[in-house]
N, C-alpha and C positions, 0 to 999 in steps of 0.2 A: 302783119303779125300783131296781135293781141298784145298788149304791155300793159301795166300799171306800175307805181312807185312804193317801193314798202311801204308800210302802214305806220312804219315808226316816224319816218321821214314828211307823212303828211299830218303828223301830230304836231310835230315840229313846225310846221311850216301853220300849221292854223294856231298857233301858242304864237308863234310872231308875230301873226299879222293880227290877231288881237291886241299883242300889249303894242304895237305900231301899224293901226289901221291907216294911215296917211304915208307909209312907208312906199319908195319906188319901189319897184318891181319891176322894172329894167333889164335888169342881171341876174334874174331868177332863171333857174336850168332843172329840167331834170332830163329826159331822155337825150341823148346826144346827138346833134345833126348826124350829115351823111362822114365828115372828118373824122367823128368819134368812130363810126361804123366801123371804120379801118386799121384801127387801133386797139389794145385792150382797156379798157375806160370801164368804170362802174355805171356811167351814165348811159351805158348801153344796158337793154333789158337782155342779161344775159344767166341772172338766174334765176333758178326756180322755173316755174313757166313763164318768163316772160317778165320779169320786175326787175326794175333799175331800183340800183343802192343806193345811188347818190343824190343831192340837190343842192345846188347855189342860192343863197340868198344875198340879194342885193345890199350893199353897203349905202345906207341914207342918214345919217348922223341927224342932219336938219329933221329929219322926219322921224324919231324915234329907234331908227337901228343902226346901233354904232357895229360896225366890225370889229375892231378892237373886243369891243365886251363881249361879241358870242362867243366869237373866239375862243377868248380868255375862261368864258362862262360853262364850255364845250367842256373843254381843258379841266378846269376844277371840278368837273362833276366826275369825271371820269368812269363815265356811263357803258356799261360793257357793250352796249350795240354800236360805241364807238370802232369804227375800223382806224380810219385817219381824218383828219383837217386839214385844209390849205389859207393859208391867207398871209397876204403880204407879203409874199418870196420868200415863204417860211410854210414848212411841211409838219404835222405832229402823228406818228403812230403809236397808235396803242397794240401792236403785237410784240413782240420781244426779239425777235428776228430782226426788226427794224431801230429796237433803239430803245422800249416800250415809252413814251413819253416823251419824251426830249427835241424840244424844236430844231431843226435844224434847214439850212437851208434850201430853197427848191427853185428850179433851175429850167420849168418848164416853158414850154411856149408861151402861157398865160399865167402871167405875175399874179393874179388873183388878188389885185387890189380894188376892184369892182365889187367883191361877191365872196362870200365866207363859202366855202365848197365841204361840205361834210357827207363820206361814207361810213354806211353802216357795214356792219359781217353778212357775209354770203351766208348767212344760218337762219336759224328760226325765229332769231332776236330780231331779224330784220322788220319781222311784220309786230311784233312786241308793242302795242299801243299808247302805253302807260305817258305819261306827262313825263315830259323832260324837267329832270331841275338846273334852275337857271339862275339861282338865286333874285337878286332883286333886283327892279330895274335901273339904269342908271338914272342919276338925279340931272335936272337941267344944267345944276351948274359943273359936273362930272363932263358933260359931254360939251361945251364952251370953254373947257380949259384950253389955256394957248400948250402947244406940243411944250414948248421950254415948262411949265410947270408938269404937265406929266412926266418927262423926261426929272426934274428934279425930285417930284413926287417917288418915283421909283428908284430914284437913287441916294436918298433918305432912307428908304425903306429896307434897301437892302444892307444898305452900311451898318446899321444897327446888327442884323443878323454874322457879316462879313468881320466887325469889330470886334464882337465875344466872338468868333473863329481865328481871329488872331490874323486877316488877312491884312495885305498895309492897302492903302489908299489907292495905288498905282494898281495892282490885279486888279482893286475892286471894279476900276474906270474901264481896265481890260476888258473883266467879266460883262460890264454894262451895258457898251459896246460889241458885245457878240448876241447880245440879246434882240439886234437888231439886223435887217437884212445888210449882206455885205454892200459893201457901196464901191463901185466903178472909180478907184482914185483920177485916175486920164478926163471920166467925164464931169466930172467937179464941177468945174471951171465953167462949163459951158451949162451945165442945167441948172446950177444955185441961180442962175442970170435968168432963168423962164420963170412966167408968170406960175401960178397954182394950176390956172388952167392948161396949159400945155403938158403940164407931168398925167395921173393919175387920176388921182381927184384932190379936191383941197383940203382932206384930212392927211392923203398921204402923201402930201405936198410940204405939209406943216412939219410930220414927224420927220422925214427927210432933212427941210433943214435945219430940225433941231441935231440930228446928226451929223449934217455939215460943220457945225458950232463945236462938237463933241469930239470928230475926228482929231484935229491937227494937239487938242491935248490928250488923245489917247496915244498917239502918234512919239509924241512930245515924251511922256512917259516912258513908254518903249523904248525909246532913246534911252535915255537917261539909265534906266536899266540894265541895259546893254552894254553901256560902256562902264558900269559898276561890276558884272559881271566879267568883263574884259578885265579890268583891274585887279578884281580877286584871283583870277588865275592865273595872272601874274606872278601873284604875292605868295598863292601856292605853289607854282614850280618852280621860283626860288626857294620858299622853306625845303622844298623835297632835294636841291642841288642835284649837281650834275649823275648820271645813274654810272655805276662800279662795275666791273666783271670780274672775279680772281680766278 
């Protein structure tokens, strides 16, 4: 069978490997093995005559392409030939049936910490050539931050916003905490002990245990919460006393 990759998607993928000609290309995908065949997957050339919507690009931070920023970069542009993105055990759609925007979990066989996976619309935008905007590139010392300063970084950031909203400190750490993929409490224990090399890769090994660090006072919080809540309703069905019948 004839196939080819949208035309939007090989814009993309030559805008990358320009601003990171040194980048791996390891975990780049576009048509789908014989797995995908079997499944419904964008990475099968299933529309049009014959064209696949989707492609992986490889996550190589050392070599110029941070996952994190396309990601993120995807996401801000909010480019209508977007369909969805995956990455990091985090799914984003852009249709409104789905959520339109809003990260949320994803649960698949492949945690897509190799390789930012982005589909376009089964429409006409798919073949749509135009230059993606991407804003600007990251700077070297953007991409050498240790996870604990990004992780502060962002949580700086939002406090500001969260503060004039009137939120207290304890949602904020909630809110900060969802923003990352859920984390296995049982396997804790035994994966903060493995080296970088045994998880994913060593970017999402870092953000990991900056979450590890993050859990037990999110955790902590919640608590605390909890049993402030318990208290107040206490105090309110005493004020309300025992209920009357006549």
């Amino acid at each position: 069978m004839t196939w080819r990759v949208a035309r939007a998607l090989d814009t993309l993928l030559s805008q990358l490997n320009a601003r990171a000609p040194a980048r791996s290309k390891a975990s780049d995908g576009s048509i789908g093995d014989a797995a995908h065949a079997t499944r419904d997957s964008d990475h099968n050339p299933w529309y049009g005559p014959g064209i696949v919507t989707a492609r992986d690009f490889t996550h190589d931070p050392a070599h110029g392409l941070d996952g994190h920023w396309l990601a993120d970069a995807l996401v801000k542009s909010r480019d209508p030939r977007i369909k969805y993105v995956i990455w990091n055990h985090r799914i984003i759609d852009s249709r409104a049936q789905y959520g339109a925007w809003q990260w949320k979990p994803y649960s698949g066989i492949n945690p897509h910490t190799k390789h930012v996976h982005l589909s376009v619309m089964a429409n006409p935008s798919a073949d749509d050539p135009r230059t993606w905007n991407l804003g600007a590139n990251p700077t070297e010392d953007e991409l050498s931050k240790t996870a604990t300063e990004q992780v502060n970084e962002i949580y700086n950031s939002l406090s500001k916003t969260f503060t004039q909203a009137g939120v207290e400190y304890g949602d904020l750490m909630v809110r900060l905490a969802r923003l990352f993929p859920p984390i296995d409490e049982k396997a804790i224990a035994v994966r903060k002990g493995h080296s970088a090399g045994t998880l994913t890769n060593a970017s999402h090994s870092a953000w990991e245990g900056a979450m590890f660090d993050l859990l037990p006072r999110v955790q902590a919080i919640e608590k605390a919460q909890s049993e402030q809540d318990k208290k107040l309703d206490k105090i309110l069905s005493a004020l309300d006393g025992p209920s009357t019948t006549t």
